[in-house]
C-alpha positions in Angstrom: 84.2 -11.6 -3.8 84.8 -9.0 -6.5 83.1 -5.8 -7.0 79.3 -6.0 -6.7 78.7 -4.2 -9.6 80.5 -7.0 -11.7 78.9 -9.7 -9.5 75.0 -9.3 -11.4 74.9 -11.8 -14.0 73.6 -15.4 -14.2 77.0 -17.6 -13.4 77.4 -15.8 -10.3 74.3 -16.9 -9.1 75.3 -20.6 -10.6 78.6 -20.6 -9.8 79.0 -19.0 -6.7 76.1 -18.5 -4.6 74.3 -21.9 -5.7 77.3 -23.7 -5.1 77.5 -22.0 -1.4 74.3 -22.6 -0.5 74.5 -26.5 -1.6 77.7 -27.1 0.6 77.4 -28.9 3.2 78.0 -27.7 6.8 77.2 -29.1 10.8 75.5 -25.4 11.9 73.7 -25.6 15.5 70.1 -26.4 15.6 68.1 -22.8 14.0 71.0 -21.5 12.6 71.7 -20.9 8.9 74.3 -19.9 6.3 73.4 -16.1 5.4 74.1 -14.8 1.5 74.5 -11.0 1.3 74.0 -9.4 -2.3 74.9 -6.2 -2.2 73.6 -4.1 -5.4 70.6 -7.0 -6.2 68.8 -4.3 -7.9 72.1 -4.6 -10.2 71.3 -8.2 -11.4 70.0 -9.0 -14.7 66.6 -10.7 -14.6 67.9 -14.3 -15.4 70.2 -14.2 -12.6 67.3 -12.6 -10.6 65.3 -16.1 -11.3 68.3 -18.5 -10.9 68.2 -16.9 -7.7 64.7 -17.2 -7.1 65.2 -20.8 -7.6 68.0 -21.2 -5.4 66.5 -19.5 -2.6 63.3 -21.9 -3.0 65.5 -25.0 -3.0 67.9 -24.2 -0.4 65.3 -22.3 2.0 66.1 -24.9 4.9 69.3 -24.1 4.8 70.3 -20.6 3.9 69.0 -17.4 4.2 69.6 -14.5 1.7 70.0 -10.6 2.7 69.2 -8.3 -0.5 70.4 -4.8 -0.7 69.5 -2.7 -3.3 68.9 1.1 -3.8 66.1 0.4 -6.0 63.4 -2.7 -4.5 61.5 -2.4 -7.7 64.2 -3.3 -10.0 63.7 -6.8 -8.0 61.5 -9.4 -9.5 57.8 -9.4 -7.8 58.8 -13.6 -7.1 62.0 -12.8 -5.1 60.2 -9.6 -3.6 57.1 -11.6 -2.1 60.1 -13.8 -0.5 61.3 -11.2 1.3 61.1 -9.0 4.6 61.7 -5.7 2.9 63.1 -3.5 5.2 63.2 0.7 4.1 66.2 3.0 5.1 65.6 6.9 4.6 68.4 8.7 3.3 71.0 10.7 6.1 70.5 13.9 7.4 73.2 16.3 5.8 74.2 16.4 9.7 74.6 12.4 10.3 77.1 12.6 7.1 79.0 15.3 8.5 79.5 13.5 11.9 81.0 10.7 10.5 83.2 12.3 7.8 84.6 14.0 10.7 85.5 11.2 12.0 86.9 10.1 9.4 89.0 12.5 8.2 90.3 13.0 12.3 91.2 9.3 11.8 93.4 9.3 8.7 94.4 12.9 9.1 93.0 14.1 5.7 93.7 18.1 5.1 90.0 19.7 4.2 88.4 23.0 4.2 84.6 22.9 5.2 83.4 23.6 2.0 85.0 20.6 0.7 83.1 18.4 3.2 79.6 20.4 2.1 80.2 19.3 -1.4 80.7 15.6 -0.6 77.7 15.7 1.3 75.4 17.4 -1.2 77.0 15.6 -3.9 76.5 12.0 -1.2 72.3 13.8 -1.4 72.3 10.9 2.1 73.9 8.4 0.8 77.1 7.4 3.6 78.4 5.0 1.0 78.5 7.5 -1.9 79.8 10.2 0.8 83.2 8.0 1.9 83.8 7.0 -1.2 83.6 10.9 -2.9 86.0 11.5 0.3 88.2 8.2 -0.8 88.1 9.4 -4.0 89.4 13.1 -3.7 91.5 12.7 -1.0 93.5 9.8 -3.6 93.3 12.2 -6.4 94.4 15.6 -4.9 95.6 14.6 -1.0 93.2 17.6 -0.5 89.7 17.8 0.2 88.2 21.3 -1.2 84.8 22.1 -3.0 86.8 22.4 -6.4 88.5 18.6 -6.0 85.4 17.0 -5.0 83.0 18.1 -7.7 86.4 17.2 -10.4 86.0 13.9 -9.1 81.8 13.7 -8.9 82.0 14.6 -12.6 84.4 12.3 -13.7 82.9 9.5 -11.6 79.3 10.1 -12.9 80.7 10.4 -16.9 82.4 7.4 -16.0 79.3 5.3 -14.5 76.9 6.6 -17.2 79.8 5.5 -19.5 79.6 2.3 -18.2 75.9 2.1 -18.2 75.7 2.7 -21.5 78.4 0.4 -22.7 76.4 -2.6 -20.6 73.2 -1.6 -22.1 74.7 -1.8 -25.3 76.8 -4.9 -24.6 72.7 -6.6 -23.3 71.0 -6.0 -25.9 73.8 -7.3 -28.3 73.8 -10.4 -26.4 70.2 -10.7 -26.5 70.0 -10.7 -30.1 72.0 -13.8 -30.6 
């Protein structure tokens, strides 16, 4: 499936995830076909309740994993459904570990400091952390605090960008 972020709105949920849970399939007695959304607190509320729905309808069947950064951008119906489940944010010294790893794997050239800037600019998040690491390492081949903070800046003008271009392109939509 595409990008999650572009996976939110309301024929996703028709289209795609209502037309998975409806198919048909022999599964052993207890088991069930599992939906992941990745980024639900990214979904608009109509496809929010087109979910809701689905999830009602096809309960016997399938079983739906939510992950969001945000659980109260997720509607109270869809949230009383739910086992929520609460992960803390990453010690600065759990990121480290693994970009080590990481950049042993693939061989990237760093200098510490460029690893302490993706991890205060990752502030615990292991996704965000990789893919500042992805990110610099594509744009520079080299991973020092200067690279790393060009890329966080042009990534976070770029996502508020965005932001505001969808909250623009909503409520446009919501007028007709």
């Amino acid at each position: 499936m595409a990008d999650p972020c572009f996976c939110r709105g309301l024929d996703v949920v028709r289209n795609k995830i209502k037309m998975f849970a409806q198919k048909k399939v022999t599964l052993p007695p207890g088991r069930h076909k599992i939906v992941i959304l990745d980024e639900a607190d990214s979904m608009t509320t109509g496809a929010q309740q087109a979910l809701r729905r689905t999830m009602e309808i096809y309960s016997n069947t399938t079983r739906f994993a939510l992950a969001c950064n945000t659980s109260s951008k997720i509607i109270e119906p869809i949230q009383s459904r739910c086992a929520i489940v609460r992960f803390s944010r990453l010690s600065d010294q759990e990121i480290l570990g693994r970009l080590m790893v990481v950049v042993a794997a693939e061989k990237v050239p760093y200098v510490p400091e460029g690893l302490e800037a993706i991890i205060f600019t990752a502030d615990g998040d292991m996704r965000q952390a990789l893919n500042n690491l992805q990110a610099t390492v594509s744009g520079f081949r080299f991973v020092n605090q200067e690279n790393v903070f060009k890329v966080g800046t042009s990534y976070l003008f770029l996502h508020h960008l965005n932001s505001a271009i969808l909250l623009q392109l909503t409520a446009t939509m919501n007028w007709f």
